[in-house]
C-alpha positions in Angstrom: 24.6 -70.8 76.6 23.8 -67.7 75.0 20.8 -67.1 72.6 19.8 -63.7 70.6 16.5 -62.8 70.6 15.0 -62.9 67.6 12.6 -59.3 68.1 16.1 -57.8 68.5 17.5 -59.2 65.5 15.0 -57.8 63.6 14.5 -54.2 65.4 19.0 -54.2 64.2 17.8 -54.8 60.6 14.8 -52.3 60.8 17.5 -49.9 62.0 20.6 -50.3 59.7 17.5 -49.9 56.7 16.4 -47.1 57.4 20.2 -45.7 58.0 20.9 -46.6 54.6 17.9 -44.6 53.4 19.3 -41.7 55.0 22.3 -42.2 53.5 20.7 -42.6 49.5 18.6 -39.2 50.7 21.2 -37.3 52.3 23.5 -37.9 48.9 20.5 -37.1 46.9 20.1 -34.1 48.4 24.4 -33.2 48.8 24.3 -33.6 44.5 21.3 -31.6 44.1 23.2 -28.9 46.1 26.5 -29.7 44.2 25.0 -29.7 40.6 22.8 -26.2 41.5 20.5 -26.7 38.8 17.4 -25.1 37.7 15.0 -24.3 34.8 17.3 -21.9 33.5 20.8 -23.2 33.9 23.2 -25.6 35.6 26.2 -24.9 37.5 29.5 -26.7 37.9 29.3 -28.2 41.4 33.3 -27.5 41.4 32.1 -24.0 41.5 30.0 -24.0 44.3 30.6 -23.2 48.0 28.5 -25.7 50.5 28.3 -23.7 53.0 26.0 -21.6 51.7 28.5 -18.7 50.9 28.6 -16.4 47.6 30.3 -18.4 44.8 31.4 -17.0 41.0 32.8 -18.0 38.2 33.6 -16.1 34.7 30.0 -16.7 33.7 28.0 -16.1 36.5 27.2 -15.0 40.1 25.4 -17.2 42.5 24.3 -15.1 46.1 22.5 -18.3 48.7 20.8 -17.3 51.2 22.7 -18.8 54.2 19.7 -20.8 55.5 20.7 -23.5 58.0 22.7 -26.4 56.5 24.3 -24.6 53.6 20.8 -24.3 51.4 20.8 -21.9 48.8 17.0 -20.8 47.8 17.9 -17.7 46.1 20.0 -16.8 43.1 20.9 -14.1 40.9 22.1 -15.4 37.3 24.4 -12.5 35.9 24.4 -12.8 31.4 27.4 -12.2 30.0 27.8 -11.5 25.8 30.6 -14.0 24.4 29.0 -17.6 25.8 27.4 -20.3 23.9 24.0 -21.0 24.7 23.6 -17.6 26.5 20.2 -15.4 25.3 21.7 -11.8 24.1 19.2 -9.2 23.2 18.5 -8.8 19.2 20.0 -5.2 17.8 17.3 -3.3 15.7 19.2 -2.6 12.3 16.3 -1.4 10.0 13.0 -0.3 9.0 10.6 -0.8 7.1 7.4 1.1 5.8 4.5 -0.5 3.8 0.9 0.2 2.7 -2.2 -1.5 1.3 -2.8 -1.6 -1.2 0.2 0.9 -2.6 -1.9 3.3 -4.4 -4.8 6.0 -3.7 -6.7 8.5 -5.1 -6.7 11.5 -5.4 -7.8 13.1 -2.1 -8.2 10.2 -0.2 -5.9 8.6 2.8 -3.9 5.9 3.4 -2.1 4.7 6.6 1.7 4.3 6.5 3.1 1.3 8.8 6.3 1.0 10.4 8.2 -2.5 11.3 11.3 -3.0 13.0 14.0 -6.0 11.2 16.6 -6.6 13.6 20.1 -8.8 13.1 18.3 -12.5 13.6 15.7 -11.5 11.2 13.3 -11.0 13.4 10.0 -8.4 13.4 8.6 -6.0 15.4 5.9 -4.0 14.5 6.4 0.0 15.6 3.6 2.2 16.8 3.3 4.8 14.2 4.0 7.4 16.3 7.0 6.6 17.5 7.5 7.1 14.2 9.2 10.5 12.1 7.1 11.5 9.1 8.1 13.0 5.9 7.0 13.8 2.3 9.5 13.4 0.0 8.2 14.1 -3.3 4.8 14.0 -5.3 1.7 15.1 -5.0 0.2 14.6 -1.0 -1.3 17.3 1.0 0.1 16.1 4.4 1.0 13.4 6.0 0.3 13.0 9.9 2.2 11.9 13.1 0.2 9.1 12.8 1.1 8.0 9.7 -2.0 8.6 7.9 -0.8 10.3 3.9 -3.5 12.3 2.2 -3.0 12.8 -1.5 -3.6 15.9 -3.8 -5.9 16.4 -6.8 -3.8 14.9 -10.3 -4.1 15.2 -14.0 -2.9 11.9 -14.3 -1.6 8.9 -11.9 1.3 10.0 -10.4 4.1 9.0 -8.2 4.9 9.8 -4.4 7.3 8.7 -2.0 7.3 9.3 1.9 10.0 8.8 4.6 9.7 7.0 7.8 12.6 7.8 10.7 13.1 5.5 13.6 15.9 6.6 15.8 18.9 6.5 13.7 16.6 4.1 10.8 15.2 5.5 8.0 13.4 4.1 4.9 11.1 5.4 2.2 8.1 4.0 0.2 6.5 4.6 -3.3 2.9 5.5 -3.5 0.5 6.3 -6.9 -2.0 9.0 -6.8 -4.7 7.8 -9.2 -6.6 10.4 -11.1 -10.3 9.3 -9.8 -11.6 12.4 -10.7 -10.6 13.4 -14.3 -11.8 17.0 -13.7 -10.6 18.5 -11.0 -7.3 19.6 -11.5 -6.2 23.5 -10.1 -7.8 26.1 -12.5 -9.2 23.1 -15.3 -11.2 21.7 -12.8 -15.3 21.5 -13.6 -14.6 22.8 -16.7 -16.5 19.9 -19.0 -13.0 18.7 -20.6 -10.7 16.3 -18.9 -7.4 17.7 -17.2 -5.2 15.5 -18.7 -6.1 16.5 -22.1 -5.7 20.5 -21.2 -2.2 19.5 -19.7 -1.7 18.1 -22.9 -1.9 21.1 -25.3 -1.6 24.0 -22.6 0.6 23.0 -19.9 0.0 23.1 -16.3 -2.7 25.9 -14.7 -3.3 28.6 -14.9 -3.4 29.5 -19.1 -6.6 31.1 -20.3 -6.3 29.6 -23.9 -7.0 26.2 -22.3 -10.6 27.6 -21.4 -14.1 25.5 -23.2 -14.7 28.6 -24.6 -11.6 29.5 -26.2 -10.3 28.8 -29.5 -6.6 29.5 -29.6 -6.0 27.8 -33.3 -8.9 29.9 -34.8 -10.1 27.5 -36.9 -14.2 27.9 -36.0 -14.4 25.1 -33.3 -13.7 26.0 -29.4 -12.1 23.7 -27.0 -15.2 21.7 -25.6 -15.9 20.6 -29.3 -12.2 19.8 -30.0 -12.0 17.9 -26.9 -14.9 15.3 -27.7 -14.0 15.1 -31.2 -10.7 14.6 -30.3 -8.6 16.8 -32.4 -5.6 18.8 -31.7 -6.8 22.3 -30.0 -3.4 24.1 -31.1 -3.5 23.0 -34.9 -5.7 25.1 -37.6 -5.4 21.8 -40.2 -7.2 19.6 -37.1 -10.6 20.0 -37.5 -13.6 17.9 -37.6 -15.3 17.8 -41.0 -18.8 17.1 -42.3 -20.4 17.2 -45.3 -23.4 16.4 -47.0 -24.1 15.6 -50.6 -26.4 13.6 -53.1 -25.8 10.5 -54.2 -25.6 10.3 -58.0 -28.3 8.2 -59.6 -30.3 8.1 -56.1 -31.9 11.3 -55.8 -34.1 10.0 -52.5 -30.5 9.0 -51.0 -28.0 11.4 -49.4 -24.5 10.6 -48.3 -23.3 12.4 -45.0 -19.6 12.0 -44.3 -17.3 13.1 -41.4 -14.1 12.7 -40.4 -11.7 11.9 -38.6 -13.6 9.3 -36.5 -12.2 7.8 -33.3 -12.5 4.9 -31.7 -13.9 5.1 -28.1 -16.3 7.6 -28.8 -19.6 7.4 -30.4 -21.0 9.4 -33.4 -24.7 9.3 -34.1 -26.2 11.1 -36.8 -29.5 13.1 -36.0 -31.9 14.9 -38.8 -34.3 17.7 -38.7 -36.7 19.5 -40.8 -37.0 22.8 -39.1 -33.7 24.8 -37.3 -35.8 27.0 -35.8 -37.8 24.3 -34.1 -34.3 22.7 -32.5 -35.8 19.1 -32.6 -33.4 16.4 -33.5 -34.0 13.0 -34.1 -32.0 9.8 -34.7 -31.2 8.9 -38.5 -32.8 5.5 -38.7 -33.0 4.3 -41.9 -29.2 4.3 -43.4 -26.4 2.3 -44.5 -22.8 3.2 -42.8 -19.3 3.4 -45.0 -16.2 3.3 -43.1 -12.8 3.5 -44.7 -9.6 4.5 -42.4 -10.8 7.7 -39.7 -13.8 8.8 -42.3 -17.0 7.5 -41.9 -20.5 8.3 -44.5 -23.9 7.6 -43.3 -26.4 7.5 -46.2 -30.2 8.5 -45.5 -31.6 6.3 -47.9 -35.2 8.5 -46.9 -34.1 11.6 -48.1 -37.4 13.1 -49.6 -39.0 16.1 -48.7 -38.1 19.8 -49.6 -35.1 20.0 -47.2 -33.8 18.1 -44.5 -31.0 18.9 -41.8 -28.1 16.7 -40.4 -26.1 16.8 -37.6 -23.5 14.6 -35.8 -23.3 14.1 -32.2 -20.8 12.7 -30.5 -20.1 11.3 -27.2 -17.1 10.2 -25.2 -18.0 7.5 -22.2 
């Protein structure tokens, strides 16, 4: 009689386990190889060649390395436009320039950005010089490669537009050139009266009848007074008037009356008892009138032999 011993019945099971765990790992390993997957993509295992050889397909080109046992551990993926799920570089298609705020004054500087907008929507921002700068139209001095716009003196906010070229893109933005300084405009400037208002009546610089001194309607009063009483430098019949007169049945009251009268500036009527002296002082005790542009101030302390009056006014 024959008996098995049982160590060897055991060692045979020991052995046919750990050939079946071979087995599990070597098909692990063969559809690992088969499905050539990574990170970045998967590839048919239909497609692939075990032994380690260059494979293709419409899509793609895989190049193994040939190591023993048919082990790829280096590939070259190969894009190609047309496929689902592929990554496809986005295609620029315009640009666009801003600023901020949109306005400056005059003779100050404001930088001019760039950004890409491409076919997904996307944004890129461009450095400004890569950029091509341009004025277009309105008052600005220069404009740099960098981008940075310097405006001119104005008479009165005014528009400006620059240009921006990228390659084959190109797109403009709108600017204001604020009038900061009211007095500084070409051959007006520090001249006492504010640009705007010499534009007004005489055009643009140079024109000598637009000078504080001059009075081109001849009608007694030069441009600096016209300007802060705010009359019309070119019309004779636009004057300031004053006048001063009793006031009937009141003979320590005295009515003075002017015209026309504007609002934003201030009129203050001063008194003195000697011209040759020059000193002016405030009217204080007095009772003010206004109907429509004409306004009367009555001294109600009109005694003495004579007393002056003047009005002064003042723009803010």
């Amino acid at each position: 009689m024959k008996f098995s011993s049982p160590f060897v019945l055991r060692h045979s099971f020991v052995i046919r386990i750990w050939a079946f765990v071979i087995l599990i790992a070597n098909t692990l390993a063969l559809q690992s190889l088969q499905a050539g997957s990574s990170l970045n993509y998967t590839l048919d295992p239909s497609a692939i060649d075990h032994g380690g050889l260059r494979s293709t397909s419409a899509n793609y080109t895989l190049n193994p390395s040939n190591m023993p046992g048919g082990h790829g551990t280096s590939a070259a993926y190969t894009l190609r436009t047309g496929f689902a799920g592929q990554l496809a570089d986005a295609i620029a298609t315009a640009i666009d320039l801003s600023a901020s705020p949109l306005t400056l004054n005059e003779g100050s500087t404001r930088q001019i950005s760039a950004t890409l907008i491409f076919d997904d929507l996307s944004t890129q921002p461009l450095a400004a010089t890569s950029v091509s700068w341009s004025i277009q139209s309105g008052p600005l001095s220069s404009i740099s490669t960098s981008g940075l716009v310097t405006a001119a003196a104005v008479y009165q906010d005014t528009a400006a537009t620059v240009q921006g070229t990228y390659q084959t893109l190109t797109d403009t933005l709108n600017l204001t050139v604020l009038n900061s300084a009211p007095d500084n405009f070409g051959t007006y400037a520090a001249d006492g009266i504010d640009d705007d208002w010499q534009v007004l009546y005489f055009n643009l610089p140079p024109n000598a009848n637009a000078a504080p001194g001059a009075d081109p309607d001849f009608d007694g009063q030069d441009n600096t007074f016209e300007f802060m009483a705010g009359v019309i430098p070119t019309n004779p019949t636009s004057r300031f008037l004053l006048s001063v007169a009793l006031v009937p049945g009141q003979p320590s009251h005295f009515n003075i009356t002017f015209s026309p009268r504007f609002a934003g500036r201030t009129y203050a009527v001063q008194t003195s008892l000697n011209l040759q002296a020059l000193s002016w002082t405030p009217l204080t005790t007095i009772i003010t009138t206004d109907v429509a542009l004409q306004r009367t101030v009555t001294d109600t302390n009109a005694t003495g032999l004579r007393k002056f009056y003047r009005v002064e006014i003042s723009r803010p």
